[in-house]
Structures are given as C-alpha cells and as structure tokens.
C-alpha positions in Angstrom: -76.2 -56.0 -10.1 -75.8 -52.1 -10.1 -77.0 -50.0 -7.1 -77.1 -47.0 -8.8 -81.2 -47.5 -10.1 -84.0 -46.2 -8.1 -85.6 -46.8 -5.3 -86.3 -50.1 -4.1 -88.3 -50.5 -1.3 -87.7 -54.7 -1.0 -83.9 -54.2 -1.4 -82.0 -54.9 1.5 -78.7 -53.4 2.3 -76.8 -53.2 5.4 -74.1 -50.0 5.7 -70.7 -50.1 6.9 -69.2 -47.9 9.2 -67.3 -46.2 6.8 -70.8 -45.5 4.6 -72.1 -43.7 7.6 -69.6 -41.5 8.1 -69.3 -40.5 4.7 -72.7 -40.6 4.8 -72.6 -38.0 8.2 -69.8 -35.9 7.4 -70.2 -33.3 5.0 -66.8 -32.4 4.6 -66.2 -36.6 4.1 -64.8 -37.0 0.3 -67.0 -40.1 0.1 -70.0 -37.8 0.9 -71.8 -37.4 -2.2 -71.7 -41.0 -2.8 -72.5 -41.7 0.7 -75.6 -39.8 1.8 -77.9 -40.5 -1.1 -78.2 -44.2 0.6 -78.7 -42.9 3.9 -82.0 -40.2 2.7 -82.8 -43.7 1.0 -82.9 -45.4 4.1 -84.7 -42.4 6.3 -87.4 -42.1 3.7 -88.3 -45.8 3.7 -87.1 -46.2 -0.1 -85.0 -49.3 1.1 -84.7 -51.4 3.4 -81.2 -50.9 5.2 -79.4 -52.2 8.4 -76.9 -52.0 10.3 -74.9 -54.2 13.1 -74.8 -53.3 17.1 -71.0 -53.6 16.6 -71.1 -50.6 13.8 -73.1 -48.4 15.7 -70.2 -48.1 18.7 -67.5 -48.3 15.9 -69.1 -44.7 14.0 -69.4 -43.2 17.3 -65.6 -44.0 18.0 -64.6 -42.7 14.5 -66.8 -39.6 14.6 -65.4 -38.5 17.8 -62.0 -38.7 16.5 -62.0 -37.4 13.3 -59.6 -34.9 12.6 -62.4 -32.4 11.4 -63.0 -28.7 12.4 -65.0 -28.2 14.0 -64.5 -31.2 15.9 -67.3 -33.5 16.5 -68.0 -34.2 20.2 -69.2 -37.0 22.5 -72.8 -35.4 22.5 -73.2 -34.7 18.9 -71.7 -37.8 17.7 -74.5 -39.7 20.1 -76.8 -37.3 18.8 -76.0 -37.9 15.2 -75.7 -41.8 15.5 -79.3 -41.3 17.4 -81.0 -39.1 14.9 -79.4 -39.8 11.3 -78.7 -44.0 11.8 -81.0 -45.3 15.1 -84.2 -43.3 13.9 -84.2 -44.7 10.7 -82.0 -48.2 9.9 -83.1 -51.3 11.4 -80.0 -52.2 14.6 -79.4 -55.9 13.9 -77.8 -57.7 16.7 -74.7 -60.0 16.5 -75.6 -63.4 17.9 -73.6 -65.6 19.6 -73.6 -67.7 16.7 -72.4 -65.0 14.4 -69.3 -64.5 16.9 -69.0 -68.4 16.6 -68.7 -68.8 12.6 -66.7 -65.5 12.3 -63.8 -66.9 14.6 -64.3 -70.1 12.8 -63.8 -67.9 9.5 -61.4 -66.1 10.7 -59.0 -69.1 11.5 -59.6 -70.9 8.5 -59.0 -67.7 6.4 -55.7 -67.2 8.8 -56.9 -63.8 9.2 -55.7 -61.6 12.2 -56.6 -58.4 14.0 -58.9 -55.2 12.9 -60.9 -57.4 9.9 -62.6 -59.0 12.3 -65.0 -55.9 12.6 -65.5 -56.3 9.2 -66.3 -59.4 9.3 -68.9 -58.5 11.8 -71.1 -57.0 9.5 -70.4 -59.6 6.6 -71.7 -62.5 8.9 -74.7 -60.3 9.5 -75.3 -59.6 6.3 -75.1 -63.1 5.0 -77.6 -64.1 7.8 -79.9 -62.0 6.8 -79.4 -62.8 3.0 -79.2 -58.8 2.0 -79.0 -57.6 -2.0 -75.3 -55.7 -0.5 -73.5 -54.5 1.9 -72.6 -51.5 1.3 -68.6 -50.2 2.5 -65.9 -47.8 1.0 -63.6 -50.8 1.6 -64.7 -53.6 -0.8 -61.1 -55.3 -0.5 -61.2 -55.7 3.1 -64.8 -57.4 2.7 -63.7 -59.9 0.0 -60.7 -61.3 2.4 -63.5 -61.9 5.3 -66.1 -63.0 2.6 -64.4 -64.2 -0.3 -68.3 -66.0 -1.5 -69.6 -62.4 -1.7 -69.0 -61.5 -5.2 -71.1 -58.4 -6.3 -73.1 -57.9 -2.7 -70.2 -56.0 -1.8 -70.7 -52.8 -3.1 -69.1 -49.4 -3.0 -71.5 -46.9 -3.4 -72.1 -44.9 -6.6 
C-alpha cells in the first residue's frame, strides 16, 4: 500500500502529533512531507483524524519548540484551532480504548511515553483506518506490532 497516489476521498488516515507539527511548522525538516496531507485533509480529499489526546500533545510541543520566533500559547491554540479542529474529524478516546491499551501495554511490557502513542494506535485500529500516519513508525510497531504497512511515514 503506498500513500504517495492521489487523492482519495474514502481513505481514512488518522495523523500523529509529530505529522502536525511538521505539518504546522514551516521551518519543521519533515515539512514538505508533512503538509501535503494536511491541504489533503482541509480540502476534503481524505478522510483524516485525529485523537483528543493528540490535540493537547501538538499544543504542548508547539509551545515549546525551540523555534524563532517562538510560538506562543495564543497562536499555538489558534493554529491547533484553525489548521487541525476546522478541518480533521477529533475522535475521542473511550474508556475502553484506555482499558485494551493498559492491557497492551502490560502484555507488551512496555513502559512510560509510548503509551501516547499507543493512544492513537488503539484509535486507529477502532476505527479500522487505511494508516496512521507518524514520523516515528518504530515507536508505533512496539505498541502495534499487527500494524504492518498502516503505519506510514509520509512521502
């Protein structure tokens, strides 16, 4: 499966955090890869999401990133508003979700920051998406070893 074609309306991706950022940030290195899947996403071409949880996690990351000029409080809620909220579907974690991800994470003996990670996979599986969509496929695999080619880097 390569996610490098066309538009596809009826494809179904869900972004990590680290895909909106690139995605936001111009001076990102990821950028160009990035923010061809987010202009996807605003005009309707796919069908993206993203988790609750990622939605606080790019607003902690864009108002700490060592950039110049520095991006504040109020255009990082702005950005998250306008560029993510505005025009990718906010899927919420369900109590359930929390539930089988511990449960993962145990089994997997897994510990600390991955979790968050594993946030979006559970979502993502849940909702049966065509990828998920992350600058950090490796971390993915360890929370979602089943995922195979839905975790994509993008191109």
């Amino acid at each position: 499966m390569s996610f490098t074609r066309g538009a596809d309306p009826s494809m179904l991706v869900v972004f990590d955090t680290s895909v909106l950022v690139a995605a936001l940030v111009e001076q990102h290195p990821m950028h160009d890869r990035a923010f061809p899947w987010l202009r996807r996403a605003q005009q309707g071409e796919t069908d993206a999401r993203v988790t609750a949880h990622s939605l606080a996690e790019l607003y902690a990351v864009l108002t700490t990133l060592p950039v110049r000029p520095r991006i504040s409080p109020g255009m990082a809620r702005r950005l998250v508003r306008e560029s993510v909220e505005k025009n990718v579907r906010v899927e919420e974690i369900l109590l359930a979700d929390y539930r089988s991800i511990l449960d993962d994470m145990a089994e997997l003996d897994l510990s600390g920051g991955v979790i968050y990670d594993a946030l979006a996979a559970q979502v993502t599986r849940r909702l049966g998406a065509d990828a998920l969509l992350t600058f950090n496929a490796k971390d993915f695999q360890r929370v979602w070893p089943q995922a195979g080619e839905r975790v994509q880097e993008p191109k």
